[in-house]
N, CA, C and O atoms as a Maestro MAE file, in Angstrom:
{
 s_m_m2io_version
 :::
 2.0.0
}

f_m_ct {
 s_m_title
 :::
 protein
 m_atom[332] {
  # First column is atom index #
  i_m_mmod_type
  r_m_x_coord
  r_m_y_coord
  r_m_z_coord
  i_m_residue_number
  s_m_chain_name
  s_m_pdb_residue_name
  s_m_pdb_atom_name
  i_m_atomic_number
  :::
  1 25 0.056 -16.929 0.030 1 A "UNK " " N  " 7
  2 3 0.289 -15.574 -0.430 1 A "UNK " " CA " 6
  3 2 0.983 -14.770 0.658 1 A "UNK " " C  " 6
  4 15 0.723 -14.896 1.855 1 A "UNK " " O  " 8
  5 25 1.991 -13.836 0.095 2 A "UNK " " N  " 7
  6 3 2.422 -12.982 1.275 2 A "UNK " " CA " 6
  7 2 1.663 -11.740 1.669 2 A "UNK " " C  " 6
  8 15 0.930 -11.106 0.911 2 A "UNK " " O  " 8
  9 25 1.884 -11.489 2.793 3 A "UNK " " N  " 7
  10 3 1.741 -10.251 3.641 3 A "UNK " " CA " 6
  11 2 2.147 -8.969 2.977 3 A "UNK " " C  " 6
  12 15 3.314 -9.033 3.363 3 A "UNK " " O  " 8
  13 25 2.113 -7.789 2.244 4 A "UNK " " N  " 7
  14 3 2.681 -6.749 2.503 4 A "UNK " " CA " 6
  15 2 2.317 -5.541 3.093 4 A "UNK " " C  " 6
  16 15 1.100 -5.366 3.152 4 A "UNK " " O  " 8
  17 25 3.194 -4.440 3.659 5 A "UNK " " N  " 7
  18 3 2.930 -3.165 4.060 5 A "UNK " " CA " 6
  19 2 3.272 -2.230 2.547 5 A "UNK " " C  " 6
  20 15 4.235 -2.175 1.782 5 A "UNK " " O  " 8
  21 25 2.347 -1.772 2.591 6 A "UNK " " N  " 7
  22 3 2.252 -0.524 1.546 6 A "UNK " " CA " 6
  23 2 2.508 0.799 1.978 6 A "UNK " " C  " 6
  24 15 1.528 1.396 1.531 6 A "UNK " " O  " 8
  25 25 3.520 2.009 2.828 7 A "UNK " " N  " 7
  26 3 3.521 2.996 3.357 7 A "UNK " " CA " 6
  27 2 3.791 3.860 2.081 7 A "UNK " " C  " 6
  28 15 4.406 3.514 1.073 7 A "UNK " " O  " 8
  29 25 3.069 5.322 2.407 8 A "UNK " " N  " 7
  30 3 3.583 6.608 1.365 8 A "UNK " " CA " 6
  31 2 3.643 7.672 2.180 8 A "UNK " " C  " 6
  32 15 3.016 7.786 3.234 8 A "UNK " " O  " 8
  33 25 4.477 8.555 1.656 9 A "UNK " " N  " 7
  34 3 4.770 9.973 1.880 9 A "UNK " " CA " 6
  35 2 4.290 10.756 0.376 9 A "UNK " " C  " 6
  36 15 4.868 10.116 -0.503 9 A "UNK " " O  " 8
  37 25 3.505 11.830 -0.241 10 A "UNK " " N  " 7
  38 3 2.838 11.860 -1.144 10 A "UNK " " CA " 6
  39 2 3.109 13.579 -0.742 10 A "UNK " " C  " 6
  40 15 2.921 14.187 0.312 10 A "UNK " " O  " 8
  41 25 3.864 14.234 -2.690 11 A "UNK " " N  " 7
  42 3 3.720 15.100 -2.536 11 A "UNK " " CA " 6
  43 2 2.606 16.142 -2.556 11 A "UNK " " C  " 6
  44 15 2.555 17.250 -2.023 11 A "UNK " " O  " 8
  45 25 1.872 15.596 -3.190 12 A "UNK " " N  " 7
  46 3 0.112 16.210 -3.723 12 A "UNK " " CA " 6
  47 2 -0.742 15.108 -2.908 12 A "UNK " " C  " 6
  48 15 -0.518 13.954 -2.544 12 A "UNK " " O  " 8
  49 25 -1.690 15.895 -2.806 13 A "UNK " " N  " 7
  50 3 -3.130 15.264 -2.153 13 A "UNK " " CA " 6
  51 2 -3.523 14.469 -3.188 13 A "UNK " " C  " 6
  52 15 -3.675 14.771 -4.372 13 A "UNK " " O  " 8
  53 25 -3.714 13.149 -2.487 14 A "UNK " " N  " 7
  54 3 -3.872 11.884 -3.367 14 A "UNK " " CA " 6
  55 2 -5.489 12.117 -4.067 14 A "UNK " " C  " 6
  56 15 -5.494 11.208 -4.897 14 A "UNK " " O  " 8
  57 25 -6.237 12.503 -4.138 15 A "UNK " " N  " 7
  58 3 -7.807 12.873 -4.557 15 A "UNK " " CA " 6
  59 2 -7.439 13.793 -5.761 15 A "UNK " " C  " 6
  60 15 -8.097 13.718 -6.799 15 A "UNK " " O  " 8
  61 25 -6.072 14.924 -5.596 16 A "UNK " " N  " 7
  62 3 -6.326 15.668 -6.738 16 A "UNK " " CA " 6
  63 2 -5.261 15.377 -7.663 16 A "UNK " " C  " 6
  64 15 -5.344 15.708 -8.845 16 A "UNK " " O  " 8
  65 25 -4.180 14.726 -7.145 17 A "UNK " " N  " 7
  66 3 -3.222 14.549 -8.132 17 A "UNK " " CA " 6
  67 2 -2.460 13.041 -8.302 17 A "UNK " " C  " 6
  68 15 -1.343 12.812 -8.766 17 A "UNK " " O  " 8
  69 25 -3.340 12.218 -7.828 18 A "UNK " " N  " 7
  70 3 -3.043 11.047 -7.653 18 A "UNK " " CA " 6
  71 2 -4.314 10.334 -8.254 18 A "UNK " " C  " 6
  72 15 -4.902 9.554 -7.504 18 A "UNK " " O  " 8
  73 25 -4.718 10.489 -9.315 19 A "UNK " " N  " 7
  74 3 -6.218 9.248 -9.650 19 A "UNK " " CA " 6
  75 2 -5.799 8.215 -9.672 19 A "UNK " " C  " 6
  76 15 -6.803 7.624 -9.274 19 A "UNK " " O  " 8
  77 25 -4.935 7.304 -9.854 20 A "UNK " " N  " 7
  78 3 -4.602 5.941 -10.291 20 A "UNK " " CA " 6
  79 2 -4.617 5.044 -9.039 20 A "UNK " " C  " 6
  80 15 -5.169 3.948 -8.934 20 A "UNK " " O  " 8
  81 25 -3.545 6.052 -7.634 21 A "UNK " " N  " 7
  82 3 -2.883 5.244 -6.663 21 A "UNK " " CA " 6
  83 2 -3.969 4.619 -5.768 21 A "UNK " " C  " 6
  84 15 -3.553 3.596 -5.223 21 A "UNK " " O  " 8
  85 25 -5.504 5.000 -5.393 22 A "UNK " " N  " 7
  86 3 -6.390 4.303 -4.787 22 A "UNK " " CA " 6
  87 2 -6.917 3.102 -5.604 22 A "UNK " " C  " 6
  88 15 -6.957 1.911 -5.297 22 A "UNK " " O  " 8
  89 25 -7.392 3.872 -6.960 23 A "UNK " " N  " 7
  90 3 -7.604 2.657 -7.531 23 A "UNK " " CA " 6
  91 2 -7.011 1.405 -7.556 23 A "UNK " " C  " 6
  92 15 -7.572 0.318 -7.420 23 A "UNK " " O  " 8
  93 25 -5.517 1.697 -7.791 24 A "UNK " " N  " 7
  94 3 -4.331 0.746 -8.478 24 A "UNK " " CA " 6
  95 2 -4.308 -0.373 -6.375 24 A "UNK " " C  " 6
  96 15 -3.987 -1.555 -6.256 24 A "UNK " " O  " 8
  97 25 -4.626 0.314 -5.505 25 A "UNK " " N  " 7
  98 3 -4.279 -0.370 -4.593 25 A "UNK " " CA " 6
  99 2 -5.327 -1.386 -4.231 25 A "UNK " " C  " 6
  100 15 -4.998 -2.555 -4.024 25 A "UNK " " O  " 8
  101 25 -6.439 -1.029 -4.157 26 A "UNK " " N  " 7
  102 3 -7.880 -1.022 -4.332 26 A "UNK " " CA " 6
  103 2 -7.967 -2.661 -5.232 26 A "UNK " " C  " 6
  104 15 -8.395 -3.772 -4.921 26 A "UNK " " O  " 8
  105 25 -7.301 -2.070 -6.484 27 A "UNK " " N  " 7
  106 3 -7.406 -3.079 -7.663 27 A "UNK " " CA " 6
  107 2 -6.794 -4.707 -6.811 27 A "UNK " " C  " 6
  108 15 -7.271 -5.835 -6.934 27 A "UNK " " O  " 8
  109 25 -5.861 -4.355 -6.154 28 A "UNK " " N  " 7
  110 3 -4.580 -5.577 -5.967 28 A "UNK " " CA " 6
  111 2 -5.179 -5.650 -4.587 28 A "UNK " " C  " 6
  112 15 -4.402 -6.293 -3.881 28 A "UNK " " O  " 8
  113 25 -6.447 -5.181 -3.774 29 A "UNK " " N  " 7
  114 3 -6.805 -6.209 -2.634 29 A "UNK " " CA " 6
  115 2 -6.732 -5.548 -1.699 29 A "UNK " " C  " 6
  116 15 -7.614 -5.655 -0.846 29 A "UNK " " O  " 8
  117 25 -5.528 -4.515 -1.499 30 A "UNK " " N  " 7
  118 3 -5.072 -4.031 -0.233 30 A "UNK " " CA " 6
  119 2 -6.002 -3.183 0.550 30 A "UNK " " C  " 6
  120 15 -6.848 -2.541 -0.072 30 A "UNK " " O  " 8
  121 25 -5.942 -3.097 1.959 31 A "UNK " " N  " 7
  122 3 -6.987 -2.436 2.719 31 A "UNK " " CA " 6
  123 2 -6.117 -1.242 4.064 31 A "UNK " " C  " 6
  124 15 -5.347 -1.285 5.023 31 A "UNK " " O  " 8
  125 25 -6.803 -0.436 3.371 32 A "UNK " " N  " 7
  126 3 -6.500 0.827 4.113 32 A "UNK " " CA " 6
  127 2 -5.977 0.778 5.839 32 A "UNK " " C  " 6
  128 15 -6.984 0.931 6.530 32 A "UNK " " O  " 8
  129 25 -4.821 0.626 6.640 33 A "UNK " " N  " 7
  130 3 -4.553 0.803 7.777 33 A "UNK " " CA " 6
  131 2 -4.561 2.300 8.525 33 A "UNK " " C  " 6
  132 15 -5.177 2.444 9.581 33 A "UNK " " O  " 8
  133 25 -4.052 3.071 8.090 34 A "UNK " " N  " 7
  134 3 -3.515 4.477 8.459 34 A "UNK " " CA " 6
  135 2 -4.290 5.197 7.193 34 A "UNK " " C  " 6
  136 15 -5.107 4.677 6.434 34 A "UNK " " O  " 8
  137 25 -3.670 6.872 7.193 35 A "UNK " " N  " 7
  138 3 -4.146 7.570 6.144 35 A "UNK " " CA " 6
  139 2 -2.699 7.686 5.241 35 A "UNK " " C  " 6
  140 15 -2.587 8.687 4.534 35 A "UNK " " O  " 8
  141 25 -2.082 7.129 5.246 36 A "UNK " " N  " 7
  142 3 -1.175 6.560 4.082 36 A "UNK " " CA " 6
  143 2 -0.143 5.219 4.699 36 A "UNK " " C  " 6
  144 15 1.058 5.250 4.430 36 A "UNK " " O  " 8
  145 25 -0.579 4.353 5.327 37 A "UNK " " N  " 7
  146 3 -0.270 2.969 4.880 37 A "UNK " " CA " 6
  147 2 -1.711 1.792 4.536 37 A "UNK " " C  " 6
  148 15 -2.858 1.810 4.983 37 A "UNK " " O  " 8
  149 25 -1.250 1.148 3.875 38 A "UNK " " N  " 7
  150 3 -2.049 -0.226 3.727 38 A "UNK " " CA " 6
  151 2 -1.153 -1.579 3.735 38 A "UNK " " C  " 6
  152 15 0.059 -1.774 3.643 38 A "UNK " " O  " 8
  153 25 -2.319 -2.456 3.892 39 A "UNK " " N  " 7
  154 3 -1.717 -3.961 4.015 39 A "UNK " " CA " 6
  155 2 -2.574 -4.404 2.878 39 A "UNK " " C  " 6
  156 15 -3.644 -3.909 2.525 39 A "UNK " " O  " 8
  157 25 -1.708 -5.780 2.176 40 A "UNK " " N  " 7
  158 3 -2.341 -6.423 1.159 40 A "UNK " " CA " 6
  159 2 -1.734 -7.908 1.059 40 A "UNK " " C  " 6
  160 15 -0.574 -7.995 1.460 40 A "UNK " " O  " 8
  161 25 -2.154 -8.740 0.728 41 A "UNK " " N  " 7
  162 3 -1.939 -10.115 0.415 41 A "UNK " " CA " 6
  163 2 -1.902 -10.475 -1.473 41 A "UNK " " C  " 6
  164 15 -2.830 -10.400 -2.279 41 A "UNK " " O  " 8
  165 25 -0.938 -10.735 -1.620 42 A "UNK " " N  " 7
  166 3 -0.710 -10.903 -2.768 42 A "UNK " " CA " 6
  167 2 -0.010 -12.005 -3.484 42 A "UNK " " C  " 6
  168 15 0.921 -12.614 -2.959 42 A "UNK " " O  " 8
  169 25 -0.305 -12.177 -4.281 43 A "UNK " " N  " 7
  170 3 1.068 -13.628 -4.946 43 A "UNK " " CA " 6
  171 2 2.190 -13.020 -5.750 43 A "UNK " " C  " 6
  172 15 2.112 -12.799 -6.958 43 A "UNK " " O  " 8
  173 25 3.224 -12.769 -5.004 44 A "UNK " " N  " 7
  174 3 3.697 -11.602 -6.050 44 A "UNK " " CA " 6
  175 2 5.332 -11.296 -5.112 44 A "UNK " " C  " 6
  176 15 5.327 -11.377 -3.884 44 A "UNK " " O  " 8
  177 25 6.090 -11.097 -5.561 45 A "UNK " " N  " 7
  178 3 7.713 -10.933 -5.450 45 A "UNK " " CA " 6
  179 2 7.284 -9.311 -4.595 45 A "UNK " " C  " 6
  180 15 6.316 -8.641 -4.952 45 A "UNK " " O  " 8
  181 25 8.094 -8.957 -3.597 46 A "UNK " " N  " 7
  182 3 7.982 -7.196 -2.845 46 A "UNK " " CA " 6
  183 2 8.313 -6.113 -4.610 46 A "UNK " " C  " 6
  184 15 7.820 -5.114 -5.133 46 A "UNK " " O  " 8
  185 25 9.238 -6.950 -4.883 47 A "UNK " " N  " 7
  186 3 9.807 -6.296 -6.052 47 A "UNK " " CA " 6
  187 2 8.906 -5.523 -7.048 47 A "UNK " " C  " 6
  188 15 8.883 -4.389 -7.527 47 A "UNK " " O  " 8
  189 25 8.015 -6.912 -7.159 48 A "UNK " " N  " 7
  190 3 6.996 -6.811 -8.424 48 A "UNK " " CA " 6
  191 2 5.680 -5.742 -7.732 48 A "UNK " " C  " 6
  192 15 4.791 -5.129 -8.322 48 A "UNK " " O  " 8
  193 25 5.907 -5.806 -6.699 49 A "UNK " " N  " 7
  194 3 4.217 -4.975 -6.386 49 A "UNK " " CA " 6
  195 2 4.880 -3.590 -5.931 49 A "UNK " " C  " 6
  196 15 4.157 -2.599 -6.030 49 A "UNK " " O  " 8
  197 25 6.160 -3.420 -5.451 50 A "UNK " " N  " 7
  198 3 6.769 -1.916 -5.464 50 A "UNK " " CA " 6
  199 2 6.849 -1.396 -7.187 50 A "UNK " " C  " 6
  200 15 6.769 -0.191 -7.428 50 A "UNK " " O  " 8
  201 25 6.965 -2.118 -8.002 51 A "UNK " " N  " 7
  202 3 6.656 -1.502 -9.535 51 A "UNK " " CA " 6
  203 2 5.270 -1.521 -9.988 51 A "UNK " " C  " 6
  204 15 4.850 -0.637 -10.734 51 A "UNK " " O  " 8
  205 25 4.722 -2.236 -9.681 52 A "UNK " " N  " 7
  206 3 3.069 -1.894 -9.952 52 A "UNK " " CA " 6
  207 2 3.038 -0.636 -9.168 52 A "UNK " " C  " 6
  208 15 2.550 0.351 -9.717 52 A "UNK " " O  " 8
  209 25 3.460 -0.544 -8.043 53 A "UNK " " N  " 7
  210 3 2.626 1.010 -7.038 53 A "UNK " " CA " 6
  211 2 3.622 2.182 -7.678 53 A "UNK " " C  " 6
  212 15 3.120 3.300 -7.792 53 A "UNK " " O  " 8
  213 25 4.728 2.033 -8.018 54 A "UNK " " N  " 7
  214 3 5.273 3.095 -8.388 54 A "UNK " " CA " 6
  215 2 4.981 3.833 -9.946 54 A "UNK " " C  " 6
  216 15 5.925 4.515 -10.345 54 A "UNK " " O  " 8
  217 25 3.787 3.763 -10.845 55 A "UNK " " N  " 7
  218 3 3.623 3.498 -11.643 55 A "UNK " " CA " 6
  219 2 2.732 4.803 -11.058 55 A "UNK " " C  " 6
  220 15 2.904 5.979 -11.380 55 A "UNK " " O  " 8
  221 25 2.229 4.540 -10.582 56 A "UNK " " N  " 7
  222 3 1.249 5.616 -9.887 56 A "UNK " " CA " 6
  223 2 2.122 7.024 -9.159 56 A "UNK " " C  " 6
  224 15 1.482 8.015 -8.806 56 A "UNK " " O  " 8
  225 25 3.351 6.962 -9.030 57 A "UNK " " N  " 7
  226 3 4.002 7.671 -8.102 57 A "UNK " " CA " 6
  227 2 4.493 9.215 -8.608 57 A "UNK " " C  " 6
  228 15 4.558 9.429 -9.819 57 A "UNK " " O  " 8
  229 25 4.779 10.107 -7.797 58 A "UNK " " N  " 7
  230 3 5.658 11.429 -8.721 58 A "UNK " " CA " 6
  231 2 6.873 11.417 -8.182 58 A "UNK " " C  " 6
  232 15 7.319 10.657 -7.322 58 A "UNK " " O  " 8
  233 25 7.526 12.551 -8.891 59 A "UNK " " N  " 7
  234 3 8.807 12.450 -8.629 59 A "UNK " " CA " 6
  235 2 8.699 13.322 -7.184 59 A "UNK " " C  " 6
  236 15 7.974 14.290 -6.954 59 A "UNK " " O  " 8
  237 25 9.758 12.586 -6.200 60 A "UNK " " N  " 7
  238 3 9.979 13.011 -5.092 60 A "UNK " " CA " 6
  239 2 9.284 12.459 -3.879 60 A "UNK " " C  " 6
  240 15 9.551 12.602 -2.686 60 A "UNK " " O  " 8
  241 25 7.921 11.513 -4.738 61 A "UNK " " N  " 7
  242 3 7.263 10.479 -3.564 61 A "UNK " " CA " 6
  243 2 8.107 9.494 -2.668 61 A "UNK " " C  " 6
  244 15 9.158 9.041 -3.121 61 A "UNK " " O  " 8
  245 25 7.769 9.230 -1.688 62 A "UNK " " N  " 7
  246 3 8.185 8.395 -0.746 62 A "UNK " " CA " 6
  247 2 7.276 7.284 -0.593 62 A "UNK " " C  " 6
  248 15 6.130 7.426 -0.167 62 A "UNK " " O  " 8
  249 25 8.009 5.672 -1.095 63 A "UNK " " N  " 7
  250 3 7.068 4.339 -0.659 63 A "UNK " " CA " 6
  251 2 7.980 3.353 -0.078 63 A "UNK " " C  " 6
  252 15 9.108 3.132 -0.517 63 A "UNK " " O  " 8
  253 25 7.343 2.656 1.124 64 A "UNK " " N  " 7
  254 3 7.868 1.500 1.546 64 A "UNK " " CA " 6
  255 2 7.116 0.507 1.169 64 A "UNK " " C  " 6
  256 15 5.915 0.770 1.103 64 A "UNK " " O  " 8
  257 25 7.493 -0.725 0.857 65 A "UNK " " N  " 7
  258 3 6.687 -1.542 0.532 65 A "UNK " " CA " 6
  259 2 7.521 -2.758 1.321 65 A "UNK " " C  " 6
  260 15 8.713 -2.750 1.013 65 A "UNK " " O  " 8
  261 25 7.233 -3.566 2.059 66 A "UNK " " N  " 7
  262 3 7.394 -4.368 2.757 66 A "UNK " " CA " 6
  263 2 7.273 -5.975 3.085 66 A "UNK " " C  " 6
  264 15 6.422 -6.162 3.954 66 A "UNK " " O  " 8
  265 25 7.696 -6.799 2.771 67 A "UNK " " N  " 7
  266 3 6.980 -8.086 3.289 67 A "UNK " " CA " 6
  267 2 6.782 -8.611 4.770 67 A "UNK " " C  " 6
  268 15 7.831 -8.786 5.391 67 A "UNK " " O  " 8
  269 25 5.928 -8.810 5.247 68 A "UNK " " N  " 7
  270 3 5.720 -9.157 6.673 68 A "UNK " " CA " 6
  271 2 5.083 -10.616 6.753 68 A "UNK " " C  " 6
  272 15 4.174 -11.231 6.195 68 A "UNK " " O  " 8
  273 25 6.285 -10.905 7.998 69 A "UNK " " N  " 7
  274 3 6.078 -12.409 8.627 69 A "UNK " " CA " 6
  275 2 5.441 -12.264 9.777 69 A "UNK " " C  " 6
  276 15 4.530 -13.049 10.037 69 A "UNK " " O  " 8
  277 25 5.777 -11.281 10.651 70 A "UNK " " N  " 7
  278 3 4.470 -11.209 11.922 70 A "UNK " " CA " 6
  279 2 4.348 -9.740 12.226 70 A "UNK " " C  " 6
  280 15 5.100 -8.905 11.725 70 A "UNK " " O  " 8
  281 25 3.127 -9.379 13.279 71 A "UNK " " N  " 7
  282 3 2.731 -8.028 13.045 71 A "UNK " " CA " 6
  283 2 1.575 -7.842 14.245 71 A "UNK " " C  " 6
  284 15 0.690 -8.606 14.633 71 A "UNK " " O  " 8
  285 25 2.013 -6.340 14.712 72 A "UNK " " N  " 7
  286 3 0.559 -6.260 15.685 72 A "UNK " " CA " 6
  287 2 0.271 -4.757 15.632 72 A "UNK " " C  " 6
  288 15 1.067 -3.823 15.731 72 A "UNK " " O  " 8
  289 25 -1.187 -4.741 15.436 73 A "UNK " " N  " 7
  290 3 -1.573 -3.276 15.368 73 A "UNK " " CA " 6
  291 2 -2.318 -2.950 16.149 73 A "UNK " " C  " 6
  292 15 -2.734 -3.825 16.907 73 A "UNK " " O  " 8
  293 25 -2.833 -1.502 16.316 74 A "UNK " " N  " 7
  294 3 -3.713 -0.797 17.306 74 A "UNK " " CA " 6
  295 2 -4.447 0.266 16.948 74 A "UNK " " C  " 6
  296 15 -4.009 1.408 17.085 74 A "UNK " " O  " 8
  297 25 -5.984 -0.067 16.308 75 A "UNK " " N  " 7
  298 3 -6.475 1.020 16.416 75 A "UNK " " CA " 6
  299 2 -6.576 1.401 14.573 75 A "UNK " " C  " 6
  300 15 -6.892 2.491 14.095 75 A "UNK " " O  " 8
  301 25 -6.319 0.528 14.042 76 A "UNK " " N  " 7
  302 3 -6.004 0.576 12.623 76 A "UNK " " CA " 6
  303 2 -7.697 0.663 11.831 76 A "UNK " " C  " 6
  304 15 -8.757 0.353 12.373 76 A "UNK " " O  " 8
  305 25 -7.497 1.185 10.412 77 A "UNK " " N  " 7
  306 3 -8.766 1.048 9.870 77 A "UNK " " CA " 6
  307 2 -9.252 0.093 9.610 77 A "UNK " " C  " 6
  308 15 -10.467 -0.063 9.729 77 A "UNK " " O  " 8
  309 25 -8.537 -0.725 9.226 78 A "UNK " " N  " 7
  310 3 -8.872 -2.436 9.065 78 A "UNK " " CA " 6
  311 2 -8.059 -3.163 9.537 78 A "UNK " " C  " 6
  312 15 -6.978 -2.596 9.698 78 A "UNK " " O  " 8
  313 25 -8.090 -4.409 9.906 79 A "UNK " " N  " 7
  314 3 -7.709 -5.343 10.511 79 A "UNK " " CA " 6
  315 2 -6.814 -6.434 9.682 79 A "UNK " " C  " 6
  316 15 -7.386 -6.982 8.739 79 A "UNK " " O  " 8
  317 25 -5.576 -6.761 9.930 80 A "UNK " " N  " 7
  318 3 -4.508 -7.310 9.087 80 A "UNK " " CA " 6
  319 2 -5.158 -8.679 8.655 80 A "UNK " " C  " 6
  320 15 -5.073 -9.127 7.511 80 A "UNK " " O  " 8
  321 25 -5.893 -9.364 9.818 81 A "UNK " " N  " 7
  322 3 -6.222 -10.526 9.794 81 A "UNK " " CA " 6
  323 2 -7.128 -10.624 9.221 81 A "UNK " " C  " 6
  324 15 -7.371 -11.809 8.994 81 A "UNK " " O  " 8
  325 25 -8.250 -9.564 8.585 82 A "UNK " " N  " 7
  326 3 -8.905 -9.685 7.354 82 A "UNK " " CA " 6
  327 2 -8.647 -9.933 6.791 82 A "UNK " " C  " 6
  328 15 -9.544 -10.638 6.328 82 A "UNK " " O  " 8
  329 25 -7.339 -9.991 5.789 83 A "UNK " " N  " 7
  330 3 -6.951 -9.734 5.012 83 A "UNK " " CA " 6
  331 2 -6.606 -11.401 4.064 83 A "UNK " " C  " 6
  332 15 -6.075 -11.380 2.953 83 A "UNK " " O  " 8
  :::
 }
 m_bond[331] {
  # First column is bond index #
  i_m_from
  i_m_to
  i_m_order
  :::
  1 1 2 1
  2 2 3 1
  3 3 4 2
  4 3 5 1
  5 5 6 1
  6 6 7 1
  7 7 8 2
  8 7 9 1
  9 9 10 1
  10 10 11 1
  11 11 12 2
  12 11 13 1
  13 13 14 1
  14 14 15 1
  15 15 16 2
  16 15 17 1
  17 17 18 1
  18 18 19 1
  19 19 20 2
  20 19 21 1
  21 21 22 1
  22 22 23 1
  23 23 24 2
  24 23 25 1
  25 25 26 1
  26 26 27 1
  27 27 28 2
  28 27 29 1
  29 29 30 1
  30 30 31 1
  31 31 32 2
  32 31 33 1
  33 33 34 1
  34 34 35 1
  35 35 36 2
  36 35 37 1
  37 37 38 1
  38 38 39 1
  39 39 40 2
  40 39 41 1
  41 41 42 1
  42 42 43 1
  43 43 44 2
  44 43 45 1
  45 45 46 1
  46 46 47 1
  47 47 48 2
  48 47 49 1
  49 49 50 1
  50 50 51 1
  51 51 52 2
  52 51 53 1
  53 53 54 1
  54 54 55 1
  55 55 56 2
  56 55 57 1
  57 57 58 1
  58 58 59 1
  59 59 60 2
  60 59 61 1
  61 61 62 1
  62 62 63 1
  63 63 64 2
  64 63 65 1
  65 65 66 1
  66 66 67 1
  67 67 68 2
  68 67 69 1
  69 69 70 1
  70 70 71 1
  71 71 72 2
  72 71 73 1
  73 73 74 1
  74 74 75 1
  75 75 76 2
  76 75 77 1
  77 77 78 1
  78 78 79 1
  79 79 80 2
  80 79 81 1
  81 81 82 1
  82 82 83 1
  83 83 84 2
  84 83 85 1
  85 85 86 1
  86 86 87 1
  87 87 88 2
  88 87 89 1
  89 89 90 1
  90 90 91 1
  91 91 92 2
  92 91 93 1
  93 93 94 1
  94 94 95 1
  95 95 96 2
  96 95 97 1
  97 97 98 1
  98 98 99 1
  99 99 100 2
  100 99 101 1
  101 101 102 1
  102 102 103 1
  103 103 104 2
  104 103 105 1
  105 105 106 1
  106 106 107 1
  107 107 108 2
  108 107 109 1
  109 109 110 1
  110 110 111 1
  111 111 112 2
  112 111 113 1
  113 113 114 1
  114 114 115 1
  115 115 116 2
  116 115 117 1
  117 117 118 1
  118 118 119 1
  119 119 120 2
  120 119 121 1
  121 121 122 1
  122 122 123 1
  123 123 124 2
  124 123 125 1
  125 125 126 1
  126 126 127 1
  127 127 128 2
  128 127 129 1
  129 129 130 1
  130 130 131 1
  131 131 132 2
  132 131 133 1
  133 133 134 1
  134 134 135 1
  135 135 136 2
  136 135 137 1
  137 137 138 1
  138 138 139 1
  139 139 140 2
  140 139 141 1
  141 141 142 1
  142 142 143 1
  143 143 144 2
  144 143 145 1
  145 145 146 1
  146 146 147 1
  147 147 148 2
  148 147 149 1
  149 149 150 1
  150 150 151 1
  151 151 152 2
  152 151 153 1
  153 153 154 1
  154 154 155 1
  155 155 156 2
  156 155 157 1
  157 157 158 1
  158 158 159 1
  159 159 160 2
  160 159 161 1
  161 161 162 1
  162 162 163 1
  163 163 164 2
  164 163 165 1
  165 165 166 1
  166 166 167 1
  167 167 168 2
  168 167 169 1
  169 169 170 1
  170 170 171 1
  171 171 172 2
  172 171 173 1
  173 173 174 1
  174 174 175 1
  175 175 176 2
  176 175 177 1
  177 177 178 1
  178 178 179 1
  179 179 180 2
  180 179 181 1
  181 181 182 1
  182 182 183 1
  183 183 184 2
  184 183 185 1
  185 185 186 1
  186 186 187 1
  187 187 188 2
  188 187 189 1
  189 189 190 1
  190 190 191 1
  191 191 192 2
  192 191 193 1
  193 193 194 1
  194 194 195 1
  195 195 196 2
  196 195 197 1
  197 197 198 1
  198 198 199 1
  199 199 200 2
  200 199 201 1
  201 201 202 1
  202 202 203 1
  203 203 204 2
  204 203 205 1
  205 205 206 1
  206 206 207 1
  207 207 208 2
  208 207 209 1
  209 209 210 1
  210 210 211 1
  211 211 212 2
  212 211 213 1
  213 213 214 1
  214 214 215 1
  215 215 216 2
  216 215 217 1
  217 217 218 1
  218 218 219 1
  219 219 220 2
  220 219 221 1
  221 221 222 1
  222 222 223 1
  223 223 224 2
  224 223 225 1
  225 225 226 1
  226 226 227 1
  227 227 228 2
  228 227 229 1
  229 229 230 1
  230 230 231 1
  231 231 232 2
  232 231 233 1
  233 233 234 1
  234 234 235 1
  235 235 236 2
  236 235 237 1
  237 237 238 1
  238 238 239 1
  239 239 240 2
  240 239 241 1
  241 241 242 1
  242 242 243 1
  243 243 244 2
  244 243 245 1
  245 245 246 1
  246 246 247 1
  247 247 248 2
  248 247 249 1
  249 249 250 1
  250 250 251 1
  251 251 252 2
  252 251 253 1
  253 253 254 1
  254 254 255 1
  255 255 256 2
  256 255 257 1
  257 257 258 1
  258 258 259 1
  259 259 260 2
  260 259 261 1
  261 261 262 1
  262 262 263 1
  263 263 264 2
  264 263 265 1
  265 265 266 1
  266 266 267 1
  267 267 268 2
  268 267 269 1
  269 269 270 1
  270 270 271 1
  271 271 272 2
  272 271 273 1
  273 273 274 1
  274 274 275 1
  275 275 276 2
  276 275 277 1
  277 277 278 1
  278 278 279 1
  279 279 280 2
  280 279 281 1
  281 281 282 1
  282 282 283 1
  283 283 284 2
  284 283 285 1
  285 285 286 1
  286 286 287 1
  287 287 288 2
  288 287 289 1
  289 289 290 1
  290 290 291 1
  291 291 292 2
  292 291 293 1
  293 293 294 1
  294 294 295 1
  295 295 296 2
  296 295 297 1
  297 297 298 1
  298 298 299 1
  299 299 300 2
  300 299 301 1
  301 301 302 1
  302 302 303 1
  303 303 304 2
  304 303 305 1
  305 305 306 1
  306 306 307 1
  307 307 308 2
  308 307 309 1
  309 309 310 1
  310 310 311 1
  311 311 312 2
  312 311 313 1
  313 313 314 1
  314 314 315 1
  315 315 316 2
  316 315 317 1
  317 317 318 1
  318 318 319 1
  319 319 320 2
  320 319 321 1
  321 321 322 1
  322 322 323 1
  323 323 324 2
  324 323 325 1
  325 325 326 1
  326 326 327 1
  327 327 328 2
  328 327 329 1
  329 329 330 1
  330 330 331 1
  331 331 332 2
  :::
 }
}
């Protein structure tokens, strides 16, 4: 399964105008790094899981979604290698 980075820029506070996007990330595995990126392991094309997350998105949101082959963090909420 691959690696991905999940980053957002979010025009509304995700608690009041976002119900879906924790769940929806939540749902597919991924674990919280930052207060808007996550990492997730998935079986799944970058393609296909940037349209699952954007499903959740508004107009004018900002997402990176990423595949990663190697990686080092510091200080993160969870640990990549959990994953």
């Amino acid at each position: 399964m691959a690696l991905f980075l999940i980053h957002y820029e979010l025009l509304q506070k995700p608690d009041v105008e976002y119900p879906t996007l924790i769940p929806t990330l939540t749902r597919l595995g991924a674990r919280r790094l930052t207060s808007s990126a996550w990492a997730v392991r998935a079986d799944m094309k970058v393609a296909q899981l940037r349209d699952e997350i954007q499903l959740c998105a508004l107009q004018g949101d900002r997402f990176v979604v990423a595949e990663l082959s190697e990686w080092r963090t510091m200080g993160t909420l969870n640990r990549i290698d959990d994953l």
